[in-house]
C-alpha positions as CSV (number, residue, x, y, z in Angstrom):
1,X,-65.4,36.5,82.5
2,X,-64.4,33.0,84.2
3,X,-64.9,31.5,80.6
4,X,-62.8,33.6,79.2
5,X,-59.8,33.2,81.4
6,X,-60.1,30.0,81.5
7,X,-59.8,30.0,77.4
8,X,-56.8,32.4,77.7
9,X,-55.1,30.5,80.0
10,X,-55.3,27.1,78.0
11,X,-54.3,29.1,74.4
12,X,-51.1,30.2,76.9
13,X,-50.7,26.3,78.3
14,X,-51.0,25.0,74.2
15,X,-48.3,27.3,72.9
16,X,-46.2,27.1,75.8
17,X,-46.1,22.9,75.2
18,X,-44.3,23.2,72.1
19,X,-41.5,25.2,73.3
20,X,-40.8,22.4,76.8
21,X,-41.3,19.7,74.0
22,X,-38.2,21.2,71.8
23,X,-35.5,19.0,74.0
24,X,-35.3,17.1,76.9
25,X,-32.2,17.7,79.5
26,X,-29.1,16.6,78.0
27,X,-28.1,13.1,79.1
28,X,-24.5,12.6,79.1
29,X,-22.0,9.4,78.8
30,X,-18.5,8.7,79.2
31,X,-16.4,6.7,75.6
32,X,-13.5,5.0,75.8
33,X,-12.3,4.8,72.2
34,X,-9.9,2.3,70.7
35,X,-8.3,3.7,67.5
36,X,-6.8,1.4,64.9
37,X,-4.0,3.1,63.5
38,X,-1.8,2.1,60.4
39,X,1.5,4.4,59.7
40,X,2.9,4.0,56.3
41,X,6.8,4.7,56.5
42,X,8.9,4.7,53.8
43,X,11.6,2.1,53.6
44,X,10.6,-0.1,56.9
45,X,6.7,-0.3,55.5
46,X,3.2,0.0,57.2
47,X,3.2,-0.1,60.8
48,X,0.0,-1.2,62.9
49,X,-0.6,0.2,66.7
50,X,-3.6,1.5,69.1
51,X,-3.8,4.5,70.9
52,X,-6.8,5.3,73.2
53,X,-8.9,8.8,74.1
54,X,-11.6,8.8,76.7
55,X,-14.3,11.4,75.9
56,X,-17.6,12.7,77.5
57,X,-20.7,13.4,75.2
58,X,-23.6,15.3,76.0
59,X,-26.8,15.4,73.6
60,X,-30.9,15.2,74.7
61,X,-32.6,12.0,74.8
62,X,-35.3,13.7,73.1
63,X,-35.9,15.9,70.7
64,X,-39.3,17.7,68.8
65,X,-39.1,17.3,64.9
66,X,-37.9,19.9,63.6
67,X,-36.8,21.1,67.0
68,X,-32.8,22.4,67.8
69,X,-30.6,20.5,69.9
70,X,-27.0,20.8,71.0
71,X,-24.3,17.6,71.2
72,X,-21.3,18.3,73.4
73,X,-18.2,16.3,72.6
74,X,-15.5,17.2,75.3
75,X,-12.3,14.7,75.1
76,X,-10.2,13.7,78.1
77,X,-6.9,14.5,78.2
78,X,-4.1,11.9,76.9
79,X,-0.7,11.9,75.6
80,X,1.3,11.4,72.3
81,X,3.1,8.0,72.2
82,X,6.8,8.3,73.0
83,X,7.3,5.0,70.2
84,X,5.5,3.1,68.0
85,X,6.4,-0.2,66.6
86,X,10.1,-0.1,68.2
87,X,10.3,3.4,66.5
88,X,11.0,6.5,68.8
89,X,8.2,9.4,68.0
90,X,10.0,12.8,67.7
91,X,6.1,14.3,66.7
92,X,3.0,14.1,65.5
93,X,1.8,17.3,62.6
94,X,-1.3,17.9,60.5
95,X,-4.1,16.3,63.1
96,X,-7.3,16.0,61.2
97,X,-10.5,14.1,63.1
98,X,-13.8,13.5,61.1
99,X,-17.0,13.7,63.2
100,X,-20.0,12.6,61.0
101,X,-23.2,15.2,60.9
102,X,-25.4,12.7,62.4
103,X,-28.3,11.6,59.8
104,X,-32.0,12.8,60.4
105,X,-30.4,16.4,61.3
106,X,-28.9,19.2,59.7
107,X,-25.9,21.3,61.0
108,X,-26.3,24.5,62.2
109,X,-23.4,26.4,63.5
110,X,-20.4,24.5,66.5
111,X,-17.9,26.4,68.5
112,X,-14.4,24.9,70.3
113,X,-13.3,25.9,73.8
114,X,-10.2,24.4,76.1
115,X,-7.9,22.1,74.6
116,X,-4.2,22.3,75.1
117,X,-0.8,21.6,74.3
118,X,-1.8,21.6,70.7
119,X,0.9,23.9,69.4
120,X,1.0,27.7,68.6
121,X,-1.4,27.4,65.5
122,X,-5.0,27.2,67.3
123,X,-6.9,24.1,66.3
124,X,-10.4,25.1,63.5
125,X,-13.9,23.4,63.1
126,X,-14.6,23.0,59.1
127,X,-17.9,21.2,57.7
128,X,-18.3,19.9,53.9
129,X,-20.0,16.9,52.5
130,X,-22.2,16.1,56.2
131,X,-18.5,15.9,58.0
132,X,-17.6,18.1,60.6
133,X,-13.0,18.0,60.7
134,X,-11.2,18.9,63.8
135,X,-7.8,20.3,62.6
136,X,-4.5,21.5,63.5
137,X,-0.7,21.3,62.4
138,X,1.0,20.9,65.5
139,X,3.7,19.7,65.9
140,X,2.8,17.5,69.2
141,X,6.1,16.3,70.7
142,X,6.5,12.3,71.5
143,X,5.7,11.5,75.3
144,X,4.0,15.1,75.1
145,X,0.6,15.8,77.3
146,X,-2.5,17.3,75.5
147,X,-6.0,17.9,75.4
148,X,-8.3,18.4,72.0
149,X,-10.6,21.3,72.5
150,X,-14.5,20.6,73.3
151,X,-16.7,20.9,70.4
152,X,-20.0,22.5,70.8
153,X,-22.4,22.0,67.9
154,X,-26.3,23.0,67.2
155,X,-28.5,20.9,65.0
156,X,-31.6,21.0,63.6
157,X,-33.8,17.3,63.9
158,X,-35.4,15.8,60.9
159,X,-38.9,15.3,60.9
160,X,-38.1,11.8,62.7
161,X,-36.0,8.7,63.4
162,X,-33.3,9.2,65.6
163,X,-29.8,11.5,65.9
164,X,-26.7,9.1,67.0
165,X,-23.4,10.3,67.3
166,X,-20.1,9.0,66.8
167,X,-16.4,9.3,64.9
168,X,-15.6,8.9,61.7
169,X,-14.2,5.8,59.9
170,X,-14.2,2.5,59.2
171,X,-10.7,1.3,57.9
172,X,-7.4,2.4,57.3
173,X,-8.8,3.5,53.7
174,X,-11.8,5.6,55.3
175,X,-9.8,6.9,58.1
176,X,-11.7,9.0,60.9
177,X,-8.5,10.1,62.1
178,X,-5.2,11.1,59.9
179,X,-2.0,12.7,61.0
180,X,1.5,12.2,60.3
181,X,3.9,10.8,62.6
182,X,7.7,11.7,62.6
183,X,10.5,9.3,63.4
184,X,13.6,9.5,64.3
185,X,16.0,6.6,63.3
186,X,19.8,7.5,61.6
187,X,17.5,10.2,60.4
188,X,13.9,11.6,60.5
189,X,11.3,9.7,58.8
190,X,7.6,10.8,57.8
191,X,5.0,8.4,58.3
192,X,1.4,9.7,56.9
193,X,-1.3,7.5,59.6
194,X,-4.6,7.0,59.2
195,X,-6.3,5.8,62.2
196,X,-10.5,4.3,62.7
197,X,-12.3,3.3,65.6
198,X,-11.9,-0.2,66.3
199,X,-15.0,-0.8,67.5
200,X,-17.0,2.3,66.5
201,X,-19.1,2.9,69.6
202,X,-22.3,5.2,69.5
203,X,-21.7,8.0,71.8
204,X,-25.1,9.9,72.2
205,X,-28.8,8.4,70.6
206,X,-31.1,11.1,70.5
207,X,-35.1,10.3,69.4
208,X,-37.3,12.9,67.3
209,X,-40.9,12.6,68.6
């Protein structure tokens, strides 16, 4: 009888191992990301400038193969330059942000939550081609306050290697960031930018195994 509860009891313990082995408690870390921005404006030419978001990301430090996990990307809140370049902003329209489906996992499904100031047309989640885009027309006022809505997205790990997170882009041509900036001089000009992190930090490193 003793036998055999002891042999129930480690069968329970064995399958039970998998299921605490899926994730580890999320770690989480605090960005500070520099984005190189170009505008291209008709007539006075491209214009270079910064701007700056702060954002919190949560992911596991570990994770089984196979096993799900959930990264947590919620940005700080932050305003919309009142000028750029000399030039006074009247707004900002068509926000889109790239966030990279990290490699050695596959997307599953992501929600957004919060944000605000982001104009009446609520902001969407859409994933093609391994990219996750954060996007919404606006228009954002110059000098305006807002906060970009928390993104919430479930994975599935590879078989092994690590899961990293970060933004999209690497140049002006591969943009992570793209929106387009309106101007107001003797009249309103329309300046499509495309922004990158400059550098690209690593927000979250999770490890299969």
């Amino acid at each position: 009888m003793k036998s055999a509860l002891r042999k129930t009891l480690a069968t329970a313990a064995i399958a039970v191992v998998p299921l605490c082995a899926t994730a580890t408690p999320a770690s989480a870390a605090s960005h500070d990301v520099v984005l190189d921005c170009q505008a291209n404006a008709p007539i006075v030419g491209p214009q270079q400038a910064t701007l700056n978001q702060t954002a919190d990301v949560t992911a596991p430090e570990t994770v089984a193969p196979g096993g799900a996990l959930t990264v947590v990307v919620d940005p700080a809140p932050n305003t919309v330059p009142a000028d750029v370049a000399g030039y006074k902003i009247k707004h900002i329209k068509n926000f889109a942000l790239k966030i990279p489906i990290p490699a050695n996992s596959t997307f599953v499904d992501a929600s957004l939550s919060g944000g605000s100031g982001l104009g009446s047309t609520p902001p969407k989640l859409t994933v093609a081609n391994g990219v996750a885009t954060l996007s919404f027309p606006g228009p954002l006022a110059g000098g305006a306050a807002f906060e970009l809505p928390t993104v919430t997205a479930n994975l599935t790990a590879g078989p092994s290697g690590t899961i990293e997170t970060k933004l999209g882009g690497t140049s002006y041509a591969d943009p992570g960031l793209t929106f387009d900036t309106v101007v107001t001089q003797i009249f309103d000009i329309t300046a499509p930018t495309a922004c990158f992190p400059n550098p690209s930090p690593v927000f979250t490193t999770t490890t299969i195994g």
